[in-house]
C-alpha positions as CSV (number, residue, x, y, z in Angstrom):
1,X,4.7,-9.1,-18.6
2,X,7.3,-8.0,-16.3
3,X,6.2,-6.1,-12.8
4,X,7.9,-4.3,-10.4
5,X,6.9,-3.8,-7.0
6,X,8.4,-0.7,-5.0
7,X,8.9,-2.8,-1.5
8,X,10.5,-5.4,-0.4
9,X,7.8,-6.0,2.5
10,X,6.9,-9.6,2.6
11,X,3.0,-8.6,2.8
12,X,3.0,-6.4,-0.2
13,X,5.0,-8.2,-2.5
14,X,2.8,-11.1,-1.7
15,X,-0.4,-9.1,-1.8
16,X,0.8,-7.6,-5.5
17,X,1.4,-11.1,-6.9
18,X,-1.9,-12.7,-5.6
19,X,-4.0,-9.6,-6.7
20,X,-2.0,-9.0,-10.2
21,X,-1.5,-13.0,-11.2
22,X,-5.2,-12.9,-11.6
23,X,-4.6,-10.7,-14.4
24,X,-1.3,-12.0,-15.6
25,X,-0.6,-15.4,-14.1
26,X,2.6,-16.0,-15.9
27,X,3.7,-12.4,-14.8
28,X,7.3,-12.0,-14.0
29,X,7.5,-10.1,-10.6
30,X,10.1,-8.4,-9.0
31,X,10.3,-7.1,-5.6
32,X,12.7,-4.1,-4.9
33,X,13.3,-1.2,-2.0
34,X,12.6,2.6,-3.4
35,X,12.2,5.8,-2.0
36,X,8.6,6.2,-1.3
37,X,9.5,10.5,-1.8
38,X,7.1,11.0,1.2
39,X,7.8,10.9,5.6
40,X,7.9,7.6,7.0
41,X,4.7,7.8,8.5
42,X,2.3,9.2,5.6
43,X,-0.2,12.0,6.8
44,X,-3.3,12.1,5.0
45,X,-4.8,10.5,1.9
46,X,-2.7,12.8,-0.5
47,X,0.8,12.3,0.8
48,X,-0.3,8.6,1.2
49,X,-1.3,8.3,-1.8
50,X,2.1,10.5,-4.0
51,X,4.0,7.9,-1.9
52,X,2.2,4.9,-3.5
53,X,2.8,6.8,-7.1
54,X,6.0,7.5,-6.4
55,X,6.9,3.8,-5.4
56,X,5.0,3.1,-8.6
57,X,6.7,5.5,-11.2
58,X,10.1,4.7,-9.8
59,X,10.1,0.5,-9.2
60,X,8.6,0.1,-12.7
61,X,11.6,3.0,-14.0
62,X,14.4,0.7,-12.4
63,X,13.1,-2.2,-13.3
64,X,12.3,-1.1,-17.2
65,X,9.4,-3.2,-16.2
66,X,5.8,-3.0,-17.9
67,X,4.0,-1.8,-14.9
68,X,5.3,-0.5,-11.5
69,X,3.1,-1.0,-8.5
70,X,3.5,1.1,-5.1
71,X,1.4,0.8,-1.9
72,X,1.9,3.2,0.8
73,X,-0.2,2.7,4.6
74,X,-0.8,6.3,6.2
75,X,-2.8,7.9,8.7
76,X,-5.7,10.4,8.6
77,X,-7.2,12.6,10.9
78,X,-10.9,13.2,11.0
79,X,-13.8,13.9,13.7
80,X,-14.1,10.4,15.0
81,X,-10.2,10.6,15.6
82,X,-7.1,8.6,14.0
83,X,-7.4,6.0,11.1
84,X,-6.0,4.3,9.0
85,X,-5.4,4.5,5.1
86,X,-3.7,3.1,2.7
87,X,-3.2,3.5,-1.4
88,X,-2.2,1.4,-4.4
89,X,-0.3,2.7,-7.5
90,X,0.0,0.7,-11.1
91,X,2.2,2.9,-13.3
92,X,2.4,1.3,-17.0
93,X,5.0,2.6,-19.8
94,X,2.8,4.8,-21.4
95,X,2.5,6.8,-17.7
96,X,-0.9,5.7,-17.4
97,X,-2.0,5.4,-13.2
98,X,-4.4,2.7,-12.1
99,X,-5.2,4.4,-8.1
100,X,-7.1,2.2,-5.0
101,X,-7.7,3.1,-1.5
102,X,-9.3,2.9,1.2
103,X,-8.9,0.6,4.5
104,X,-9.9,3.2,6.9
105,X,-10.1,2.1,10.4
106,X,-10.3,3.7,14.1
107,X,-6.9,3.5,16.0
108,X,-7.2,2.9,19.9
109,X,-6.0,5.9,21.5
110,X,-2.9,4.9,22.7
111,X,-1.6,3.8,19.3
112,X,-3.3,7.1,18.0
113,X,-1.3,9.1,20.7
114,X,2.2,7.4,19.7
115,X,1.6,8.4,15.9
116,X,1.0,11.8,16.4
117,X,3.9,11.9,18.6
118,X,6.1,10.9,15.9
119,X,6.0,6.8,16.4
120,X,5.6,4.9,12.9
121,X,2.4,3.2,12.6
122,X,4.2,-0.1,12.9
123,X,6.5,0.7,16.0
124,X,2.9,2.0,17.5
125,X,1.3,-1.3,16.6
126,X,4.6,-3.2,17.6
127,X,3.9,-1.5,21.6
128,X,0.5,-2.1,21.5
129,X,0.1,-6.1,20.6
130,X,3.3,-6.4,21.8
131,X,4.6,-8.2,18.9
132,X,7.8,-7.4,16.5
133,X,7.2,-6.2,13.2
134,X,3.3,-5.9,12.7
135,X,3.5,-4.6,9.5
136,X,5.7,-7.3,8.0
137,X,3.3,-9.8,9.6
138,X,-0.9,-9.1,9.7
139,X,-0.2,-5.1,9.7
140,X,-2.8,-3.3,12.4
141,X,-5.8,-4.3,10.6
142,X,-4.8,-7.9,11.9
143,X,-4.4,-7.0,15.3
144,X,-6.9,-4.5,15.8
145,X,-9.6,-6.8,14.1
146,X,-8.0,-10.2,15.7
147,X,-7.9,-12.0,12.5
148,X,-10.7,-11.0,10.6
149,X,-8.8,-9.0,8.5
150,X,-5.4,-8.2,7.5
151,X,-3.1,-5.8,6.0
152,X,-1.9,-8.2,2.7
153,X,-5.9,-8.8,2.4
154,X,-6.5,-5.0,2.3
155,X,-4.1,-4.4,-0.3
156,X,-5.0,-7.2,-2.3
157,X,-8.2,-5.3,-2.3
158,X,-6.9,-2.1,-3.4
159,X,-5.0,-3.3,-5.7
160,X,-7.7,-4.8,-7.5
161,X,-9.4,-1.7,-7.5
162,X,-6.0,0.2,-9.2
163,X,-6.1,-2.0,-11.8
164,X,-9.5,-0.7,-13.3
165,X,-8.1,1.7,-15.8
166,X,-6.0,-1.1,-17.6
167,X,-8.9,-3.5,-17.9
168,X,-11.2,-0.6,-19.6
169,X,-8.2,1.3,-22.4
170,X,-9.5,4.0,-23.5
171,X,-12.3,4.6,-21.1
172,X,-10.2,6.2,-18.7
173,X,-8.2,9.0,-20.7
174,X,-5.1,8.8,-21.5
């Protein structure tokens, strides 16, 4: 089983190999940089979410690989105010999609303020904890929640959750 994962970010390569090995522990993986075919900074749970398939679709495509997996981080706007979100893609040979989401969490206004004024999410974070390359590190779930959660541990988790339609064939269509 060959898998190839649409970033070369250190916390989603790691968080595709520990959720995935628990399928396929003798799983080749392969970690490599595509175009996610959506802005930088992902608005809303649709464009989020097309960037995680399109990751998907085209890491497994390069890669001739069994599965493709893509995970995209966004933002969303709702009535309590800025969030957070984030998808998962697993795209298989036959074009079948495995999708997980979630991780929805209140920015502090000043990082909410920088995002909507164009900052990335991470450069946002960067300012706020004052610390290089949130997230490539614990992402702003592990600042904002000082450790009791973190980005590779939320996409672990949606991962998981993608992977649904491959553990029940034929009870998901396609």
């Amino acid at each position: 089983m060959k898998i190839a994962i649409g970033s070369t970010n250190p916390v989603k390569v790691r968080a595709a190999r520990n959720a995935l090995r628990k399928i396929y522990p003798r799983a080749e993986f392969v970690a490599l940089q595509v175009p996610s075919g959506v802005p930088g900074q992902p608005r809303g749970d649709e464009q989020t979410r097309r960037g995680a398939v399109n990751r998907a679709r085209a890491a497994r495509k390069a890669e001739r690989a069994d599965w493709g997996v893509g995970l995209e981080g966004g933002i969303v706007e709702n009535e309590f105010g800025t969030m957070t979100c984030a998808w998962a893609a697993i795209v298989d040979r036959a074009g079948r999609i495995g999708i997980g989401g979630s991780t929805n969490m209140l920015l502090p206004d000043e990082v909410a303020t920088r995002v909507r004024a164009g900052d990335e999410l991470g450069e946002a974070m960067d300012a706020f904890a004052k610390i290089r390359g949130v997230k490539r590190k614990m992402g702003a779930i592990g600042v904002l929640t000082r450790g009791l959660s973190n980005r590779q541990r939320a996409y672990e988790s949606i991962l998981t959750l993608a992977v649904a339609p491959f553990l029940w064939k034929g009870k998901y269509g396609k």
